[in-house]
Biotite code that builds the C-alpha atoms (Angstrom):
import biotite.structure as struc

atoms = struc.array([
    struc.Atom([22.378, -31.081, -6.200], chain_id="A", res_id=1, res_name="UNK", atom_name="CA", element="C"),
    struc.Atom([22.022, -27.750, -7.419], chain_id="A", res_id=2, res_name="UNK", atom_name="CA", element="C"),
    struc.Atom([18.332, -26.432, -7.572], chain_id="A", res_id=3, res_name="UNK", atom_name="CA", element="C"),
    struc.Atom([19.063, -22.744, -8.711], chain_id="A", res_id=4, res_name="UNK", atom_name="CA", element="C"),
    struc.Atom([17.460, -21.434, -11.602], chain_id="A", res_id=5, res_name="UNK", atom_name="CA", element="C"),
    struc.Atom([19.502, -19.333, -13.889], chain_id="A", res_id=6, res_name="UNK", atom_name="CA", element="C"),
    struc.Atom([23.161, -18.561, -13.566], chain_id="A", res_id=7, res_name="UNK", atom_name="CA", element="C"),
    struc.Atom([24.577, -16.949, -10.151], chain_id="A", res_id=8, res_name="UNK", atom_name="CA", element="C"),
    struc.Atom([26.717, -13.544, -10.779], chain_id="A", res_id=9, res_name="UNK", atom_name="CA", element="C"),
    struc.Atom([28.521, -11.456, -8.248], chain_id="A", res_id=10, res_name="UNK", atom_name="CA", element="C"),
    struc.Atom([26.154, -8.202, -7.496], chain_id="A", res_id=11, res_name="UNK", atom_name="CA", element="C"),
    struc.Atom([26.445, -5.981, -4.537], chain_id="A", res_id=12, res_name="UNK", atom_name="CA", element="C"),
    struc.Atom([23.788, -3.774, -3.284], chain_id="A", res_id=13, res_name="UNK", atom_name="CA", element="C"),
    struc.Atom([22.014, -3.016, 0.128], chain_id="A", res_id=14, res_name="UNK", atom_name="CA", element="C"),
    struc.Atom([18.935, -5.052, 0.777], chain_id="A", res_id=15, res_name="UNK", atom_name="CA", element="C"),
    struc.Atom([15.924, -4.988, 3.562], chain_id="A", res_id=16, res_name="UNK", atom_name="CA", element="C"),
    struc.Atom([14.973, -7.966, 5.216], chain_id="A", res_id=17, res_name="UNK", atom_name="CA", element="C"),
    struc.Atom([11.590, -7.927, 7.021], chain_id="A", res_id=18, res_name="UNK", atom_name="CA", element="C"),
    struc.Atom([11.531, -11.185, 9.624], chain_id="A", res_id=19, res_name="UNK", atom_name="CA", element="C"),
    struc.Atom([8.393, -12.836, 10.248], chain_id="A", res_id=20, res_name="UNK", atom_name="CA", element="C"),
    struc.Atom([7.543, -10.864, 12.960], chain_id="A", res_id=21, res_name="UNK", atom_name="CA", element="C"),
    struc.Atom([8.443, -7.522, 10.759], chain_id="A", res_id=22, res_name="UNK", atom_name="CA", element="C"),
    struc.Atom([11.304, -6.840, 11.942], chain_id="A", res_id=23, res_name="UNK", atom_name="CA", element="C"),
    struc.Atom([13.844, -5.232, 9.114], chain_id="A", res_id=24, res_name="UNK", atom_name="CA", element="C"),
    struc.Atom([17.123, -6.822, 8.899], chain_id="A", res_id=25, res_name="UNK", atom_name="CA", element="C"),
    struc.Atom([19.784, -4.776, 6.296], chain_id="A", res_id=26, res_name="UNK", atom_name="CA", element="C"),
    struc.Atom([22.363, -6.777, 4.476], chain_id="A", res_id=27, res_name="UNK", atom_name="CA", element="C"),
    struc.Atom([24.274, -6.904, 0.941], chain_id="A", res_id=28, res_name="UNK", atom_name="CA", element="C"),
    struc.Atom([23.553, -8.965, -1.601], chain_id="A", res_id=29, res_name="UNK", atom_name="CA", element="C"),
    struc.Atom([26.637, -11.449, -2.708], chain_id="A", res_id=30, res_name="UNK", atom_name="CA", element="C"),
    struc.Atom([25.926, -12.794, -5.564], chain_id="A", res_id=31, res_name="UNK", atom_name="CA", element="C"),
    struc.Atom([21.786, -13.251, -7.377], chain_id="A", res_id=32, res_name="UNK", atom_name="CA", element="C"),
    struc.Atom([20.317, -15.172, -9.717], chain_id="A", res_id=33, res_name="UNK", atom_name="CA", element="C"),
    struc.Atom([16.442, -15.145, -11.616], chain_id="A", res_id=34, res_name="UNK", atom_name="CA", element="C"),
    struc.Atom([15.607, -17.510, -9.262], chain_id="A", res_id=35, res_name="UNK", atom_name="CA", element="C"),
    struc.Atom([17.188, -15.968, -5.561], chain_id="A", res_id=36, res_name="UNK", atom_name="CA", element="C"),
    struc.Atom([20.210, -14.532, -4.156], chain_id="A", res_id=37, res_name="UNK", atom_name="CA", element="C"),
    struc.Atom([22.728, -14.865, -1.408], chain_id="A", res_id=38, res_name="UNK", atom_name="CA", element="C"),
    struc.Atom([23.082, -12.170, 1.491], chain_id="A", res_id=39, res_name="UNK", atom_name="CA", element="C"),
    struc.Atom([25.286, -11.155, 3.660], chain_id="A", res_id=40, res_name="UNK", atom_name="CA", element="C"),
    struc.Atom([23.908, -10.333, 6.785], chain_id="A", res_id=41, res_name="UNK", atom_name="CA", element="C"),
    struc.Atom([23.443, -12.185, 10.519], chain_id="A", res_id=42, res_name="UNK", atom_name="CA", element="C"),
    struc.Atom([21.730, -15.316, 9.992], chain_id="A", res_id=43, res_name="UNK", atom_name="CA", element="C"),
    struc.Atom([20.252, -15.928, 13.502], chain_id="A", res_id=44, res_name="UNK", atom_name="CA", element="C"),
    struc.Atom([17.085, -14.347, 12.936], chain_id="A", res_id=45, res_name="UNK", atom_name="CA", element="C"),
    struc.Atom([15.912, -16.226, 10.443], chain_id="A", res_id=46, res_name="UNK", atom_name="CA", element="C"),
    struc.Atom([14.745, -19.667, 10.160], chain_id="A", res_id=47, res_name="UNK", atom_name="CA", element="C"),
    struc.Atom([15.392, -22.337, 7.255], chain_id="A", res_id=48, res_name="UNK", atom_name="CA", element="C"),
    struc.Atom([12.382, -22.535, 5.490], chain_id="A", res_id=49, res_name="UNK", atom_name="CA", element="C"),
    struc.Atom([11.247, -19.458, 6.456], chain_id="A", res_id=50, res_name="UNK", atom_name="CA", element="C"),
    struc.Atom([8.907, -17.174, 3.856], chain_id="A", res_id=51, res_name="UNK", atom_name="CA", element="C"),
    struc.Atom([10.467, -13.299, 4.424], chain_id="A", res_id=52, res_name="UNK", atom_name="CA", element="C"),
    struc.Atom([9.767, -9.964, 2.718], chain_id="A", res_id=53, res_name="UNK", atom_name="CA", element="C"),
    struc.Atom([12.726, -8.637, 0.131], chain_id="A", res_id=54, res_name="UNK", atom_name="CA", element="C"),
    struc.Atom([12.787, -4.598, 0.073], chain_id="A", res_id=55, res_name="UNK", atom_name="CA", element="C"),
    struc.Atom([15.100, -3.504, -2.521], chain_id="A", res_id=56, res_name="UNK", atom_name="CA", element="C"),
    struc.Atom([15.771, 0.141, -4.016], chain_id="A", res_id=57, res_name="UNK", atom_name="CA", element="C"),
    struc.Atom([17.212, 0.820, -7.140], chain_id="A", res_id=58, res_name="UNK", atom_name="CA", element="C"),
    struc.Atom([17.426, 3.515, -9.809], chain_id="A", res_id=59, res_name="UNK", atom_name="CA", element="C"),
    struc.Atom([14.652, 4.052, -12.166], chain_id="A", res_id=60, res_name="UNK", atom_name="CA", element="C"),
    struc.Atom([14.040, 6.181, -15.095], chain_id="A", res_id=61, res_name="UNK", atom_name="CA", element="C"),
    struc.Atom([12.486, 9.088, -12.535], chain_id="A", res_id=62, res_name="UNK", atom_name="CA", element="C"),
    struc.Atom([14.446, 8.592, -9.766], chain_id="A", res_id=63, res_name="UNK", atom_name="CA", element="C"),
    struc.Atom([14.464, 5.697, -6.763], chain_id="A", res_id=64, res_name="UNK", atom_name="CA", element="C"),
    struc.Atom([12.227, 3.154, -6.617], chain_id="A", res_id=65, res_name="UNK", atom_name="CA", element="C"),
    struc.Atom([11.378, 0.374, -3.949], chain_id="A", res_id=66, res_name="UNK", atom_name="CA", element="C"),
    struc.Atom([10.435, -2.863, -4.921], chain_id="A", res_id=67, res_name="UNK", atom_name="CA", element="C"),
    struc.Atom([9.117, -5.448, -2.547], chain_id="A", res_id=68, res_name="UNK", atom_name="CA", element="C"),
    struc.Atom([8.642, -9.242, -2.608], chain_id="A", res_id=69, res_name="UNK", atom_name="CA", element="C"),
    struc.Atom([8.853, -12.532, -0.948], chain_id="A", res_id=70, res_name="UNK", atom_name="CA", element="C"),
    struc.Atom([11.649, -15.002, -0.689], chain_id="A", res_id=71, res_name="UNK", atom_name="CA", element="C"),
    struc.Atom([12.058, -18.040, 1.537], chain_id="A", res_id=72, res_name="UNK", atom_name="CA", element="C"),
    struc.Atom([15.344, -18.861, 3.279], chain_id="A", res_id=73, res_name="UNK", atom_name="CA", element="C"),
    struc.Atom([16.872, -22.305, 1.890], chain_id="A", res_id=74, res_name="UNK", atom_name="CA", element="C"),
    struc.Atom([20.188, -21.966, 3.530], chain_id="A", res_id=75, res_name="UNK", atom_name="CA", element="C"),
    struc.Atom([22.106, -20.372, 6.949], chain_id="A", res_id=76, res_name="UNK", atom_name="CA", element="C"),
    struc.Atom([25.478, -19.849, 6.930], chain_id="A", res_id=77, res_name="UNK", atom_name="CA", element="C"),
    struc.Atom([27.726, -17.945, 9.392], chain_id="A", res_id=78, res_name="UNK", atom_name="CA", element="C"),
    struc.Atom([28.129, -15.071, 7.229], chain_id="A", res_id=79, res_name="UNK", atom_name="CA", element="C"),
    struc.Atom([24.293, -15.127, 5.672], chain_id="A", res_id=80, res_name="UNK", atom_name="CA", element="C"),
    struc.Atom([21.320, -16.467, 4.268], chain_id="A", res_id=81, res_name="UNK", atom_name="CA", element="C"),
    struc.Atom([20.461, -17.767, 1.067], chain_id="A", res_id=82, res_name="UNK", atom_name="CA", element="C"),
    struc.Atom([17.008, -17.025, -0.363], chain_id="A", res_id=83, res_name="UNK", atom_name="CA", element="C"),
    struc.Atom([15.037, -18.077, -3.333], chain_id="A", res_id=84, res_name="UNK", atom_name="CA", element="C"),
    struc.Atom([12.343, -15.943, -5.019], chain_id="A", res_id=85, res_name="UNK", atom_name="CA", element="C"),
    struc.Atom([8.504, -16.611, -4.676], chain_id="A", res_id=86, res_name="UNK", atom_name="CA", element="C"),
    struc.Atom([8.905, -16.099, -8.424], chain_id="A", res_id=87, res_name="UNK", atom_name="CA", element="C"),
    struc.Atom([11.410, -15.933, -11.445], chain_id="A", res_id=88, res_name="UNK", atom_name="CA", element="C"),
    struc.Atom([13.007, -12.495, -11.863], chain_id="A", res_id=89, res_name="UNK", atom_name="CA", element="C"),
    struc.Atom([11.241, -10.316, -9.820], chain_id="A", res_id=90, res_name="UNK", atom_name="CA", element="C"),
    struc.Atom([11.615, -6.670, -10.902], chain_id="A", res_id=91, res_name="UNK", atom_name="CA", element="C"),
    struc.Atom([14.094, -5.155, -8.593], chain_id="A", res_id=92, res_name="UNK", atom_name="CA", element="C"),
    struc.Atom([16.759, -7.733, -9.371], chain_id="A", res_id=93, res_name="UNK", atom_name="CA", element="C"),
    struc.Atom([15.869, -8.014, -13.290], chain_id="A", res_id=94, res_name="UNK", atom_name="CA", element="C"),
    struc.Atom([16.426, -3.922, -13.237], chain_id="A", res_id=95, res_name="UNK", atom_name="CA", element="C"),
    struc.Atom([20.105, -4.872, -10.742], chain_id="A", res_id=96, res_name="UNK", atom_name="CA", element="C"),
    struc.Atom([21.156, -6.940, -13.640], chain_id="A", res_id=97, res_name="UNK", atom_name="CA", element="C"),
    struc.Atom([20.334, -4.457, -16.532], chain_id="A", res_id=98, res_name="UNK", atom_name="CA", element="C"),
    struc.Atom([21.936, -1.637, -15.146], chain_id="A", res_id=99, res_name="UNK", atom_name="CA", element="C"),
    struc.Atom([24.984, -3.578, -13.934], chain_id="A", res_id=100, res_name="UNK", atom_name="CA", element="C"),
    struc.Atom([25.051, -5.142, -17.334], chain_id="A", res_id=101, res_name="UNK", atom_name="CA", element="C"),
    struc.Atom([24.865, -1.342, -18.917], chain_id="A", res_id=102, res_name="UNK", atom_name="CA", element="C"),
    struc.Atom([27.607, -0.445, -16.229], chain_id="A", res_id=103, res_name="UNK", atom_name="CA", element="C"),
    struc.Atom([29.659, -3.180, -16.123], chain_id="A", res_id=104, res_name="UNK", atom_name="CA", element="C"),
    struc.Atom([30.723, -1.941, -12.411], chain_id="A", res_id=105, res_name="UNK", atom_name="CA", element="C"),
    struc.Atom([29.475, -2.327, -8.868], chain_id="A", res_id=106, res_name="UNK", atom_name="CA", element="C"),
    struc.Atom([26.494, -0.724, -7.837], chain_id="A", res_id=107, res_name="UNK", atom_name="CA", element="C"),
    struc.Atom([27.027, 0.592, -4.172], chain_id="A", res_id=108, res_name="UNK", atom_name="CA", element="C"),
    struc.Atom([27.709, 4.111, -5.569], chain_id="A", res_id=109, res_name="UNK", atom_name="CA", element="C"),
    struc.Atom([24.166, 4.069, -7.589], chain_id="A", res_id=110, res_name="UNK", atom_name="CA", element="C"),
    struc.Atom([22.172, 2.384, -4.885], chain_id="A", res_id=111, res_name="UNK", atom_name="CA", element="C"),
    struc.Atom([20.642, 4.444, -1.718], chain_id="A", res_id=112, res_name="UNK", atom_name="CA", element="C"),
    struc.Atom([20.682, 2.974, 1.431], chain_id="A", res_id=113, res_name="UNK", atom_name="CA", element="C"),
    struc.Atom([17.041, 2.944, 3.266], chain_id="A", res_id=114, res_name="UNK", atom_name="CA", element="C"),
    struc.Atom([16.625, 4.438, 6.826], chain_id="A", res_id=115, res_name="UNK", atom_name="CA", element="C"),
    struc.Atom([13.859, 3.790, 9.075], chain_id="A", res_id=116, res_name="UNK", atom_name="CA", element="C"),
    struc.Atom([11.135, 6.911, 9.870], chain_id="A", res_id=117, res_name="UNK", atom_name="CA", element="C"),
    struc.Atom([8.191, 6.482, 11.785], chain_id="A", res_id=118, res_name="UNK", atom_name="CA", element="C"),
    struc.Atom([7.975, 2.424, 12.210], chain_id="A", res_id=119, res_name="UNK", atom_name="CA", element="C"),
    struc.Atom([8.550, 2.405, 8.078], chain_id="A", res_id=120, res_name="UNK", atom_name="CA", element="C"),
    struc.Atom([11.306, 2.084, 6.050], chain_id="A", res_id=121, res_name="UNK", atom_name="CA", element="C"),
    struc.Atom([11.591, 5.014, 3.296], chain_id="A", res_id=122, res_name="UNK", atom_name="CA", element="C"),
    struc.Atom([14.317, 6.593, 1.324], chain_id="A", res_id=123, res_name="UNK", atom_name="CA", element="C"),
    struc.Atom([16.125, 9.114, 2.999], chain_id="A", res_id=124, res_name="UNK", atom_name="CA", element="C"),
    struc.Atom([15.354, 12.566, 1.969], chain_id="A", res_id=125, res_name="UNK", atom_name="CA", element="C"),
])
């Protein structure tokens, strides 16, 4: 039975993923809805059921900016994790789908990748 909410779409971009214990985790996003999103990234670290932070950077009107929120893993697969949002369109991905929507392309080229400095994650400079 299908529990999504809202309609899944193909979207790539690089995504954090901060285990329980912290540690961050990069992966891609496969595919997103309002309600969650698929990525692709080693499952083993985290559990079903699971409640994980979400660190995402996109373009904004002045430049990058980092949005983060929580998620809970509802699925484990061998090549990822399925999560659903703590609420319905968070930010980051509402602002994914507008400017894919205005670009009509993927979003690798647009999207910075985040690098870890001094036991934080940050964009790099």
């Amino acid at each position: 039975m299908e529990h999504r909410c809202g309609n899944r779409r193909p979207l790539h971009a690089l995504v954090v993923l901060h285990t329980a214990n912290g540690i961050p985790v990069r992966g891609h996003t496969r595919e997103v809805s309002i309600s969650g999103m698929f990525v692709a990234v080693d499952s083993k670290p985290f559990g079903t059921n699971s409640v994980i932070d979400i660190e995402l950077t996109v373009p904004g009107m002045s430049g990058l900016r980092t949005y983060r929120w929580q998620g809970m893993v509802v699925r484990r697969t061998g090549d990822g994790i399925g999560l659903m949002f703590d609420r319905l369109r968070p930010p980051a991905i509402g602002r994914l789908m507008a400017i894919a929507d205005m670009e009509d392309a993927e979003l690798p080229p647009r999207v910075t990748p985040l690098h870890h400095a001094g036991g934080r994650l940050a964009p790099p400079h």
